[in-house]
DRENMIZA-137158 format. One record per residue: y, x, z of N, C-alpha, C, O, CB in turn; residue number from 1; residue in three letters. Coordinates in steps of 0.2 Angstrom, whole numbers. Atoms other than C-alpha are relative to their C-alpha. Glycine has a CB too. Layout:
% residues N
PT    nY    nX    nZ   caY   caX   caZ    cY    cX    cZ    oY    oX    oZ   cbY   cbX   cbZ   n res
PT     Y     X     Z     Y     X     Z     Y     X     Z     Y     X     Z     Y     X     Z NUM ALA
...
//
This chain:
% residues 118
PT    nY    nX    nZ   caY   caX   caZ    cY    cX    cZ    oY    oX    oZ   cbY   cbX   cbZ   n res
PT     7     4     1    77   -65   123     0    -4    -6    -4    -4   -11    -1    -4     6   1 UNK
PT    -1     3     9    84   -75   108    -3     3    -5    -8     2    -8     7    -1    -3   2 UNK
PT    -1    -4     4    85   -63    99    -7     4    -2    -8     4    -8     6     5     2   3 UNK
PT     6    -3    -3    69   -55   101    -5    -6    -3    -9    -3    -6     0     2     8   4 UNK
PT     2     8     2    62   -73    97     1    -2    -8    -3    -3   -13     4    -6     6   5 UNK
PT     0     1     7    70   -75    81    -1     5    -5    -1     5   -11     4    -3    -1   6 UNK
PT     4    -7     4    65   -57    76    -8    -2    -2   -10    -2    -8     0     8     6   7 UNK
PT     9     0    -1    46   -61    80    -1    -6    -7    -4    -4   -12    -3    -4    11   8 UNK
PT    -2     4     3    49   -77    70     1     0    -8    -2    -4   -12     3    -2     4   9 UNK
PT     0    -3     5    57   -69    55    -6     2    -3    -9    -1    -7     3     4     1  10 UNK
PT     6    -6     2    43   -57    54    -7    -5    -1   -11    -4    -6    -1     5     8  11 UNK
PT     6     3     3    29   -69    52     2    -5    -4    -1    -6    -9    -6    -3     4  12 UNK
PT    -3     2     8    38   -80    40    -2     5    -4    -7     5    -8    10    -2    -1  13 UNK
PT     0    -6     6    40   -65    30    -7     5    -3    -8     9    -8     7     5     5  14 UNK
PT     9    -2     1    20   -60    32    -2    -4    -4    -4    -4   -10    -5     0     6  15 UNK
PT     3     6     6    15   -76    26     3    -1    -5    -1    -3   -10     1    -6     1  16 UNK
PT    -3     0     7    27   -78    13    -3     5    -6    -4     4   -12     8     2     1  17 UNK
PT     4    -7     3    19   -62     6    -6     1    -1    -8     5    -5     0     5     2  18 UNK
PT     7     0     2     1   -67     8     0    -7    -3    -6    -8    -2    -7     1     7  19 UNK
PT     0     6     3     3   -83     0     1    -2    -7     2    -8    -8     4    -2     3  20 UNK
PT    -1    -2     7     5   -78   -17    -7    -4    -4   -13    -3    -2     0    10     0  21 UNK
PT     6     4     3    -6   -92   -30    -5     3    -3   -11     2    -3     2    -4    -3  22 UNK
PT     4    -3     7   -10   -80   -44     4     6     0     9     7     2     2    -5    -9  23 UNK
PT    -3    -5     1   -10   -63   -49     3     2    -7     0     0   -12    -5     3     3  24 UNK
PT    -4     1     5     3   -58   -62    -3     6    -5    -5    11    -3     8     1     3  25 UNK
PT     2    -6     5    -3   -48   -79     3     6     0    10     6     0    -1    -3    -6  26 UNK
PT    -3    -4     1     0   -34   -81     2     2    -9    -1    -1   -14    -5     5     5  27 UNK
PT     0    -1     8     7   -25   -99    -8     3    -2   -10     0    -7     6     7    -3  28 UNK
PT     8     1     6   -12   -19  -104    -3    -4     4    -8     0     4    -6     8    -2  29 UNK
PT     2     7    -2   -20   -34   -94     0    -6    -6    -3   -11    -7     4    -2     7  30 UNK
PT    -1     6     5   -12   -44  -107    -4     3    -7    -5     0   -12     9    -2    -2  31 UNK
PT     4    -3     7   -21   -34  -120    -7    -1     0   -12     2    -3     1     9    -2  32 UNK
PT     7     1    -1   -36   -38  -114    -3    -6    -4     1   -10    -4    -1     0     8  33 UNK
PT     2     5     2   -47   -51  -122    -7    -4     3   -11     0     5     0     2    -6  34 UNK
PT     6     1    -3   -61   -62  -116    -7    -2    -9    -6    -4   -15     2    -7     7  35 UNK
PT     3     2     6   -76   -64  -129    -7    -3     2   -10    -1     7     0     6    -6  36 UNK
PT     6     3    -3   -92   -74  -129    -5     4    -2    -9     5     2    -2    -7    -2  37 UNK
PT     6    -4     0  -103   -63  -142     0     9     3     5    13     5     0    -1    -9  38 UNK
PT     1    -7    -2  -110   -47  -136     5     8    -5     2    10   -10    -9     1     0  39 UNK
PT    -1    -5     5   -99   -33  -143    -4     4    -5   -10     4    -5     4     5     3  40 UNK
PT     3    -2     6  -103   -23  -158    -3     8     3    -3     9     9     5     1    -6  41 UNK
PT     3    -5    -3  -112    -5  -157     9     4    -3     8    10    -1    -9     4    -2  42 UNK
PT    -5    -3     1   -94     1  -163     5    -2     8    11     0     9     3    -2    -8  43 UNK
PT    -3     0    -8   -88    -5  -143    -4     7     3    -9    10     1    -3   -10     6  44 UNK
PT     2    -5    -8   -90     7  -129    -2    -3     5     2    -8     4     6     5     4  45 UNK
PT     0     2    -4   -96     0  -114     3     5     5     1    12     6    -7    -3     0  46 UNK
PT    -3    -5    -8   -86     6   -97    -3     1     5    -3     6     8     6    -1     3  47 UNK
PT     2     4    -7   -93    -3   -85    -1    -8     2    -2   -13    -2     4     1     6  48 UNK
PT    -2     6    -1   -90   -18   -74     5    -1     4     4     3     9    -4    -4     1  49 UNK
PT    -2     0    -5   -77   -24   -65     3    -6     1     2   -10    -3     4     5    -1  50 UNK
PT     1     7    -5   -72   -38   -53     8     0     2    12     5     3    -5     2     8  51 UNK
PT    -8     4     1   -55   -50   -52    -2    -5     6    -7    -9     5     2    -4   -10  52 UNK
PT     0     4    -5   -53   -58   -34     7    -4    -1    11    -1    -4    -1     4     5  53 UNK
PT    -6     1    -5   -39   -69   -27    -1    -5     6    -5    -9     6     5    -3    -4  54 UNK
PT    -1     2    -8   -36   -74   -11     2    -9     0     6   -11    -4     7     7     6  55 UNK
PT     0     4     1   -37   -91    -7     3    -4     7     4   -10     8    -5    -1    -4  56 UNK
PT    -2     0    -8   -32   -90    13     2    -6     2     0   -10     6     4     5     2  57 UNK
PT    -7     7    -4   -17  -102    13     2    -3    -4     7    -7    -3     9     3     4  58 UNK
PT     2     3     7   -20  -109    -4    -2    -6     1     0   -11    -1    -6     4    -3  59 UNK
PT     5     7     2   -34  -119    -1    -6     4    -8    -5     8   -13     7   -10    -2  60 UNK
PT     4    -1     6   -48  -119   -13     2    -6    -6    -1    -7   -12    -7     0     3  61 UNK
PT    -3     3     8   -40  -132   -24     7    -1     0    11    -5     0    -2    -7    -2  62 UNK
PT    -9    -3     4   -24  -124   -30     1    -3    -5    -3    -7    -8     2     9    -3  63 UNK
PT    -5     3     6   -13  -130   -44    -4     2    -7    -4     7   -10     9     3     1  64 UNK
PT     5     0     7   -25  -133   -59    -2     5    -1    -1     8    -6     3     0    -6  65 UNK
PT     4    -5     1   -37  -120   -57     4     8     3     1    13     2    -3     0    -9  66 UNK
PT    -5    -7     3   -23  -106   -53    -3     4     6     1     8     8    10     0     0  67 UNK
PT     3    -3    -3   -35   -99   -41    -3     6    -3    -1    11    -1    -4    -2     2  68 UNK
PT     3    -1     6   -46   -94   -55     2     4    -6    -1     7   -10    -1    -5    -1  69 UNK
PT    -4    -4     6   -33   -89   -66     3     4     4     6     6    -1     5    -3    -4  70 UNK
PT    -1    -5    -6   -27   -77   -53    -8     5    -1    -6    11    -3     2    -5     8  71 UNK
PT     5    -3    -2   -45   -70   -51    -1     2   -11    -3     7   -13    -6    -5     5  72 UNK
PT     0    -3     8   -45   -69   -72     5     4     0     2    10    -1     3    -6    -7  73 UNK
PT    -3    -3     2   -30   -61   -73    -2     8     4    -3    12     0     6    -3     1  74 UNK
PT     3    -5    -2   -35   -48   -60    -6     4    -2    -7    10    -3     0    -1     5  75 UNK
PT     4    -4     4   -48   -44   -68     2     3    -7     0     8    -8    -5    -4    -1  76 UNK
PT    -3    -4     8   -40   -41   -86     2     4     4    -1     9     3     7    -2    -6  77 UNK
PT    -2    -6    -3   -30   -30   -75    -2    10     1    -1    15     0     1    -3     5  78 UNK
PT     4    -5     1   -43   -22   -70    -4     5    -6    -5    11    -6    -3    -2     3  79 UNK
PT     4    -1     8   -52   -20   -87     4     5    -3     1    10    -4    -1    -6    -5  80 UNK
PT    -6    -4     0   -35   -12   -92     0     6     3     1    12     0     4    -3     2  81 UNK
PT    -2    -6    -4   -34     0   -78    -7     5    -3    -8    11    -1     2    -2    10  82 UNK
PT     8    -7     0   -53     8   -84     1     0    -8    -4     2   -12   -12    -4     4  83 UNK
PT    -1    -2     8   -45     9  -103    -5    -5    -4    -8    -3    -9    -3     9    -2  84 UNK
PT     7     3     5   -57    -6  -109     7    -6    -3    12    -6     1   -10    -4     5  85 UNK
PT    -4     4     2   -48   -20  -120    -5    -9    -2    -3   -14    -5     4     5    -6  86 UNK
PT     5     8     2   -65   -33  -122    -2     1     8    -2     5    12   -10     1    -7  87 UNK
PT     3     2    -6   -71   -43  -107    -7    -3    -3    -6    -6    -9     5    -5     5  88 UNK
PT     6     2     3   -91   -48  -110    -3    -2     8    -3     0    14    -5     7    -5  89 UNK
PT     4     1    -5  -101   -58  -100     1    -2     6    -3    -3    11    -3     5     1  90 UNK
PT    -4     5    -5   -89   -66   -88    -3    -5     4    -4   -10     1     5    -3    -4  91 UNK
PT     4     6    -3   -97   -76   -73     5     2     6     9     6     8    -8     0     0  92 UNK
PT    -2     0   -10   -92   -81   -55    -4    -1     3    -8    -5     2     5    -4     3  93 UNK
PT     7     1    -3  -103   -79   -42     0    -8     3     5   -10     4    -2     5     6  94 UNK
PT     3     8    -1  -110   -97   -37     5    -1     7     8     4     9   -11    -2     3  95 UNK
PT    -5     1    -4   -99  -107   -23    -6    -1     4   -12    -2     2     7    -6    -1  96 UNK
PT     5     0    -5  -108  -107    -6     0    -6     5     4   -10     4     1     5     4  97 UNK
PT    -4     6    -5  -109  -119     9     4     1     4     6    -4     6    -3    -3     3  98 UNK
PT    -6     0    -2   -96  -110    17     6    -2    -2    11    -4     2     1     4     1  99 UNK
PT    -5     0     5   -86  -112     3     4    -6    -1     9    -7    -3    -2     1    -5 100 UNK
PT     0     9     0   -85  -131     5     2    -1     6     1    -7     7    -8    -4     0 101 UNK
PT    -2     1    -7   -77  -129    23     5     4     1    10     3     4    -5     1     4 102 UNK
PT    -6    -6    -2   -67  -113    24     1     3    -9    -3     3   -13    -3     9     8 103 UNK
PT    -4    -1     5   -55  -107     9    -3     8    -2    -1    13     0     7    -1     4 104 UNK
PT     2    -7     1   -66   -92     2     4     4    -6     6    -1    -9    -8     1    -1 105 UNK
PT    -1    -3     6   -60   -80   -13    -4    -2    -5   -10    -3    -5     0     6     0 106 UNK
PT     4     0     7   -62   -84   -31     0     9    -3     4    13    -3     5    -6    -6 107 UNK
PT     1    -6     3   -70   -70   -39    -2    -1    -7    -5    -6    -8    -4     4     3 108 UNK
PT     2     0     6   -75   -66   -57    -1     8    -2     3    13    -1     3    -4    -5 109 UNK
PT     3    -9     0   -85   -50   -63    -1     0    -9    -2    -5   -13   -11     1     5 110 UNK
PT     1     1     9   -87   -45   -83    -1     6     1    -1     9     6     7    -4    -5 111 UNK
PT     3    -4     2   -93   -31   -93     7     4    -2    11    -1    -3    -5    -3    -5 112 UNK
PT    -5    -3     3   -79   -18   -99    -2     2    -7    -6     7    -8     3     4     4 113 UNK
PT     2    -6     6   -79   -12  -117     6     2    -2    10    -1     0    -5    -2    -7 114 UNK
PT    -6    -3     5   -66    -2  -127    -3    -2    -7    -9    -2    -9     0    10     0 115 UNK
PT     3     0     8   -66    -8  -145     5     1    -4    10    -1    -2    -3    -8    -3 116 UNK
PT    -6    -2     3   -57    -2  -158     5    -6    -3     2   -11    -4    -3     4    -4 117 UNK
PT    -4     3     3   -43   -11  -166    -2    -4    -7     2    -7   -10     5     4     0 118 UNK
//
């Protein structure tokens, strides 16, 4: 029965330990990614758009100097990366709600993908 107890026990230590992660980590083309304010040039490609969450579950919504946020940045370069684009344009987050202000929701951020040349 012990035993069986500190199996069960293990095992969700070891769940939480693993959703409990602050920030998501850059990837090698994530870090090549750039954010910019003016609208690229007609020499950019536009890809799309694509969307950078992190989980804020067991966090809380006010983590260690924004690193919610910077977690949901980085996922997003990530992303931007993974669809061959290297400009992020147009970078917003959607508005905080009134759930938001009570239970621990995901930070998200959405941006524009382009490819620009070097």
């Amino acid at each position: 029965m012990r035993i069986k107890l500190a199996t069960g026990v293990v095992g969700v230590v070891l769940l939480l330990a693993g959703c409990s992660s602050t920030s998501n980590d850059l990837t090698a083309g994530g870090q090549n990614v750039r954010f910019v304010e003016d609208k690229p040039g007609s020499e950019c490609r536009l890809l799309g758009t694509a969307t950078g969450e992190q989980s804020n579950w067991l966090s809380g919504q006010n983590g260690d100097e924004g690193g919610s946020m910077r977690g949901a940045a980085n996922a997003l370069r990530n992303n931007a990366a993974a669809m061959g684009g290297n400009v992020l344009y147009g970078v917003s987050s959607p508005s905080q709600t009134l759930l938001s202000s009570f239970v621990p929701t995901d930070s998200k951020m959405i941006g524009q993908v382009y490819h620009c040349p070097n």
